[in-house]
C-alpha positions in Angstrom: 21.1 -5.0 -0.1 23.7 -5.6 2.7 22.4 -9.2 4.1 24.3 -11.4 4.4 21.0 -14.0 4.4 19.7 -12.0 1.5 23.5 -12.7 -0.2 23.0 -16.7 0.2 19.6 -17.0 -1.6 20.2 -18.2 -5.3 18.8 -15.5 -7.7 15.9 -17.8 -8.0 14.9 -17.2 -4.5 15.6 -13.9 -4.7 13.5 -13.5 -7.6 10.5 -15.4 -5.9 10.7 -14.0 -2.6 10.7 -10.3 -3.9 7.5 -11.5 -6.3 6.0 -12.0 -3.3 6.6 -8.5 -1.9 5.7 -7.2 -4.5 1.9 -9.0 -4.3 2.5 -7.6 -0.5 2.5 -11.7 1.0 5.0 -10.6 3.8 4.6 -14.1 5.6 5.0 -16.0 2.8 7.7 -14.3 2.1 9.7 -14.8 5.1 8.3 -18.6 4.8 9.8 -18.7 1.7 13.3 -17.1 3.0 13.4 -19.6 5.9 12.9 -22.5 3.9 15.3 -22.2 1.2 17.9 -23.5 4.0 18.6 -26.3 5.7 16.8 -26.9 9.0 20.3 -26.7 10.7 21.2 -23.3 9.2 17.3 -22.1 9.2 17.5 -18.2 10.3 15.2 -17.3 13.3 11.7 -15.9 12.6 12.9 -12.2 13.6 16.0 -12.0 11.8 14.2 -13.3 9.0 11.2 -10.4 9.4 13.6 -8.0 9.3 15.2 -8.6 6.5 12.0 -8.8 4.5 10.9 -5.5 6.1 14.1 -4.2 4.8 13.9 -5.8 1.6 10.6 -4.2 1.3 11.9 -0.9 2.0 14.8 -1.4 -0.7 12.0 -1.9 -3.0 9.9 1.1 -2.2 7.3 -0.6 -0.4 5.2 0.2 2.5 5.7 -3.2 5.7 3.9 -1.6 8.0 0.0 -1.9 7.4 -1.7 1.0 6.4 -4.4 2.2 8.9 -8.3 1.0 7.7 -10.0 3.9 6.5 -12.8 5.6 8.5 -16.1 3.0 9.1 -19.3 3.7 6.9 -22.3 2.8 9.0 -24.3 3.2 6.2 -22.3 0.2 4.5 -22.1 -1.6 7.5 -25.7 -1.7 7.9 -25.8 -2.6 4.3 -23.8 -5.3 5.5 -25.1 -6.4 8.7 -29.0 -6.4 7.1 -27.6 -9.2 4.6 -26.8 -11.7 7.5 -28.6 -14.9 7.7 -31.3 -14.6 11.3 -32.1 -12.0 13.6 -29.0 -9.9 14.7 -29.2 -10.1 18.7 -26.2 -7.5 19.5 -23.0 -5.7 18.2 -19.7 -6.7 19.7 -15.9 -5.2 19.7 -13.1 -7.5 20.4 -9.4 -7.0 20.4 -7.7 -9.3 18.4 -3.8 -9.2 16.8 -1.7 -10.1 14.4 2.0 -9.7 13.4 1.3 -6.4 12.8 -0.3 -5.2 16.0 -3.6 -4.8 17.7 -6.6 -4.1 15.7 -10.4 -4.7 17.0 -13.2 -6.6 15.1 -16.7 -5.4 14.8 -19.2 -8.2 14.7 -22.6 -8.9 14.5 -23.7 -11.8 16.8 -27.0 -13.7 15.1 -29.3 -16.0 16.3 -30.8 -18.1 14.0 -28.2 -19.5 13.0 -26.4 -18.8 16.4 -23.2 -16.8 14.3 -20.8 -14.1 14.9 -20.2 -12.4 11.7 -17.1 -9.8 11.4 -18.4 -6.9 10.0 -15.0 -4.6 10.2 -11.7 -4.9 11.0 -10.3 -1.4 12.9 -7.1 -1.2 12.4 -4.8 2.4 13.5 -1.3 1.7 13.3 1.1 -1.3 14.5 2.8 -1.8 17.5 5.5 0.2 17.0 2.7 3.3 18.8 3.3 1.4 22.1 7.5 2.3 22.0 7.2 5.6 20.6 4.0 6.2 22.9 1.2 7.4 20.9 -1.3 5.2 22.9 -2.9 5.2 24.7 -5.8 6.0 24.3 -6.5 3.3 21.5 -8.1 5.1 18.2 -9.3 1.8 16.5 -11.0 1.3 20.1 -12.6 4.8 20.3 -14.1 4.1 16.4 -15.1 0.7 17.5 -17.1 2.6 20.4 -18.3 5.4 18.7 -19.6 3.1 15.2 -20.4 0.3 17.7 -22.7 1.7 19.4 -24.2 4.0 16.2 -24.9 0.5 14.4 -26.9 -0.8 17.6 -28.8 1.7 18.3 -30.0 1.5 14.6 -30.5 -2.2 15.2 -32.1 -1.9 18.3 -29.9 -4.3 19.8 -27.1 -4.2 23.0 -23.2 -3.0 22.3 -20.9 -5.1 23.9 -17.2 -3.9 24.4 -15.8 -5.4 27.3 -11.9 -3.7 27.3 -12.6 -0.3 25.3 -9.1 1.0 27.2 -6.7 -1.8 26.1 -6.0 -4.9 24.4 -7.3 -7.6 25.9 -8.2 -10.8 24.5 -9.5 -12.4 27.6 -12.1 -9.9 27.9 -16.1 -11.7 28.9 -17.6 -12.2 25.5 -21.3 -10.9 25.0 -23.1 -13.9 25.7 -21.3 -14.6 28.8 -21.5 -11.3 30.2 -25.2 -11.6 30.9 
């Protein structure tokens, strides 16, 4: 590998760091990278990433995150039925991570008064809004279409409030009554 941070970890650190890619802890890995030097000579969060990502690649790993396969509402109902109280509604949020957008299913309870994340949609990183392969949002379209299949079911209100695009300040269920 070419980096020249890569070239001034001991072979310790080396050693640890790619165990850690290899159990696929990319943060912890670029944790570790960061803090093997001094605060003064610390390399930034990005340059860091990157050289993980590449380090991954060196070792024939995936960095990206692999989409989440297709939703089961069978399972999911499975799943939901084992909640503690009543479920009152099915919700779809958009929520993110280093990796990109993604959008959690939940089942909002009442007794006790719970959301419960039920699925994680997940359809690519970031990287889809450069190259421009969204809009539209798939993980948003499956949140919709399973969404709405599991509420029906239920009986109970389905509650997306930005099906178009990411947005985390989107009214919540509760408060959009």
């Amino acid at each position: 590998m070419d980096s020249p941070m890569w070239a001034m970890l001991s072979a310790a650190e080396r050693s640890a760091v790619d165990g850690l890619i290899h159990e696929d802890h990319r943060l912890a890995a670029v944790a570790r990278v960061r803090e093997a030097f001094p605060d003064e000579s610390r390399p930034y969060l990005y340059e860091t990433l990157d050289m993980v990502a590449e380090r991954y690649q060196e070792l024939g790993r995936r960095f990206e995150r692999y989409p989440t396969p297709p939703l089961n509402p069978v399972t999911l109902m499975e799943k939901v039925k084992t909640l503690p109280g009543q479920t009152v509604a099915i919700e779809a949020l958009w929520d993110g991570d280093t990796d990109g957008w993604c959008v959690d299913l939940l089942a909002l309870t009442d007794h006790p008064a719970a959301e419960h994340r039920v699925a994680i949609i997940r359809h690519g990183g970031d990287l889809r809004l450069f190259n421009g392969t969204v809009p539209p949002w798939p993980e948003a379209q499956e949140a919709r279409t399973v969404g709405r299949a599991l509420a029906e079911q239920l009986g109970v209100p389905f509650h997306f409030a930005s099906p178009d695009r990411p947005d985390c300040d989107a009214p919540r269920w509760r408060t959009a009554l």
